[in-house]
C-alpha positions in Angstrom: 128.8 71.9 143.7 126.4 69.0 145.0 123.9 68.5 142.9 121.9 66.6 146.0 121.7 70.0 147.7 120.8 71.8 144.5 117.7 69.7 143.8 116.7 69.6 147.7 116.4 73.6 147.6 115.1 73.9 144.3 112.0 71.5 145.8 111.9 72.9 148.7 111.5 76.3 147.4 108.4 74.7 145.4 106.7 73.4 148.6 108.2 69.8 148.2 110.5 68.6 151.2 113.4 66.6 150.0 112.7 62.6 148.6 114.8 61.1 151.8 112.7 63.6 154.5 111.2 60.3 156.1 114.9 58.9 157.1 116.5 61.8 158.0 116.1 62.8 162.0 114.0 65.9 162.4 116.5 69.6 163.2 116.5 69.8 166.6 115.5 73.0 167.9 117.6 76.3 168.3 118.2 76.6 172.3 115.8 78.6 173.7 113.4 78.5 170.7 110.1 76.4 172.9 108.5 73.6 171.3 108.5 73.2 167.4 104.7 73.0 166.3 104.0 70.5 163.6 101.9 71.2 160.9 98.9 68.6 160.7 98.7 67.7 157.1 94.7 67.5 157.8 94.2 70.9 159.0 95.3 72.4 155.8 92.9 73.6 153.2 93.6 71.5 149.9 93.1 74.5 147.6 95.5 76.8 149.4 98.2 74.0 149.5 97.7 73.5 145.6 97.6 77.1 145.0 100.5 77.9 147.0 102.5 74.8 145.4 101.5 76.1 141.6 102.1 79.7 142.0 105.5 78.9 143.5 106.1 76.4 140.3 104.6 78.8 137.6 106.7 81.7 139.1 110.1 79.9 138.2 108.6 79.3 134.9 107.0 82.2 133.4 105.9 84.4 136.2 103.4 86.0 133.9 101.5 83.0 134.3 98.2 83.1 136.8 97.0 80.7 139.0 93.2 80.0 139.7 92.3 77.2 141.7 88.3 76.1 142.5 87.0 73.1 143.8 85.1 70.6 140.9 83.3 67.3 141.6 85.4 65.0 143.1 88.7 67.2 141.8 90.3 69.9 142.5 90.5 72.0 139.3 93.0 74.4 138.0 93.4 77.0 135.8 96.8 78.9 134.3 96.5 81.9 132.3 98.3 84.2 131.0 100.6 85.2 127.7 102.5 82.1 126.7 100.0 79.6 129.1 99.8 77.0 126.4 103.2 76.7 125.6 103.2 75.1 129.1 100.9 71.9 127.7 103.9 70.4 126.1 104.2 67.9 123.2 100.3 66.0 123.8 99.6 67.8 127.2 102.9 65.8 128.3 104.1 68.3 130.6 100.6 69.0 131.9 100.6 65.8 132.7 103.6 65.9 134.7 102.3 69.2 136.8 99.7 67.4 137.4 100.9 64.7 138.9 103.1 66.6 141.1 100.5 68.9 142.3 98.6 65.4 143.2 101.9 64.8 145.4 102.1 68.0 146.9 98.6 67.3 148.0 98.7 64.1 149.1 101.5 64.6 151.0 101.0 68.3 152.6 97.0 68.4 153.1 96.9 64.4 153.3 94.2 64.4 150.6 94.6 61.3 148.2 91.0 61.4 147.8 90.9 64.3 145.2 92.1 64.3 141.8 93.7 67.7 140.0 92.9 68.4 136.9 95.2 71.4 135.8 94.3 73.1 132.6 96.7 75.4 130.6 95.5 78.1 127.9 92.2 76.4 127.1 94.6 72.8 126.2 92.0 70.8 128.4 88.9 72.7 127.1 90.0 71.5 123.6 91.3 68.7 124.0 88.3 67.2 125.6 86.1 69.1 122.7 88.2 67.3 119.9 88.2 63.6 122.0 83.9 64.5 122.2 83.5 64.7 118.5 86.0 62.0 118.0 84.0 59.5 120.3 80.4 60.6 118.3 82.2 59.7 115.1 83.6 56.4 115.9 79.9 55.7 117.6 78.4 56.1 114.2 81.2 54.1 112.5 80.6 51.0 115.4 76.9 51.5 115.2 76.6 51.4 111.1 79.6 48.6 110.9 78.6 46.4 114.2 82.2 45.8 114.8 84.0 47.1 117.7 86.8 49.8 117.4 90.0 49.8 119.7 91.5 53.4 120.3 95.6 53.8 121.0 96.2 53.8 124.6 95.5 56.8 126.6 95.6 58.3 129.5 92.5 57.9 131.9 91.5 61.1 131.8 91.3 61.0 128.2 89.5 57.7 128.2 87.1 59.2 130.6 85.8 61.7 128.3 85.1 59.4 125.7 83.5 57.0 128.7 81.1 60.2 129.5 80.7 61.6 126.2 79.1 57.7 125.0 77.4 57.0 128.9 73.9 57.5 126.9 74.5 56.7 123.7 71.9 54.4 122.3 73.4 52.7 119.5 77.0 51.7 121.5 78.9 51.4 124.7 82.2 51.9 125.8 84.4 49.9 127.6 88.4 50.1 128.8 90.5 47.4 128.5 94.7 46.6 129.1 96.7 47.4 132.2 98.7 50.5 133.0 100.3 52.9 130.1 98.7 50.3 127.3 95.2 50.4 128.7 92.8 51.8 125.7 89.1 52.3 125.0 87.1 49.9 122.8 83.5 51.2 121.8 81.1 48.3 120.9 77.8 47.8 119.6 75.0 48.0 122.5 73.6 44.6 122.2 
């Protein structure tokens, strides 16, 4: 059994052509079929190319799961329900992370949109998660504020930092700042001088 093939059908049936589609020669046409009509990655709507990628995803993994797709500011946001939805976060929203990224992909790639981020949200995980990072960042303001010294948070992802970027914007006492390069980049909250 080739594995190649496997994985090529298994993307394909989630809306994802195969990884070497640029180097391969397009199928030429059945005899007497007319002219093959390209799909122009501009003329399709962003939310139905996301929508159509997830629900073909979510059905291979729980098909109880539902898919609800509306446009945000600047994002595209998503929202799966359904019985065992937050199972699907994964160990720290890792495998949130991971749909995320491919839906990004799929849209990028399909609608020609790399100007819109995805923000997917699971069972309420995002919802929370932001909650808990919000009350994090107003206790660590009041620690900086009372102490004067800066505090460096772990590395985190930039949605994650962005939260605590927002949640501090007007905060009198501090200000926020992130610092480092790729995975190791991390939020430092310092006094407002």
């Amino acid at each position: 059994m080739d594995n190649r093939t496997n994985l090529d059908d298994y993307l394909a049936g989630l809306g994802i052509a195969g990884a070497d589609e640029t180097d391969a020669p397009p199928p030429a046409p059945e005899p007497g079929a007319g002219p093959v009509a390209v799909p122009d990655p501009a003329a399709q709507d962003p939310r139905e190319v996301l929508e159509r990628f997830l629900q073909g995803l979510t059905a291979r993994i729980d098909p109880g799961l539902a898919v609800s797709v509306r446009e945000g500011e600047g994002a595209l946001e998503v929202d799966m329900t359904g019985e065992s939805a937050a199972r699907l976060a994964g160990r720290d929203g890792r495998t949130l992370g991971a749909i995320e990224v491919l839906a990004y992909t799929v849209l990028a790639k399909q609608a020609g949109r790399t100007d819109l981020r995805v923000r997917v949200d699971v069972g309420g995980f995002r919802k929370r998660q932001a909650d808990t990072l919000r009350k994090l960042a107003e206790r660590l303001a009041v620690q900086v504020a009372k102490s004067g010294e800066p505090h460096e948070l772990q590395p985190m992802p930039a949605a994650d930092r962005r939260v605590l970027h927002l949640a501090l914007q007007d905060h009198p006492d501090v200000t926020t700042e992130s610092v480092g390069e790729g995975a190791a980049r991390r939020l430092v909250i310092k006094p407002r001088r």
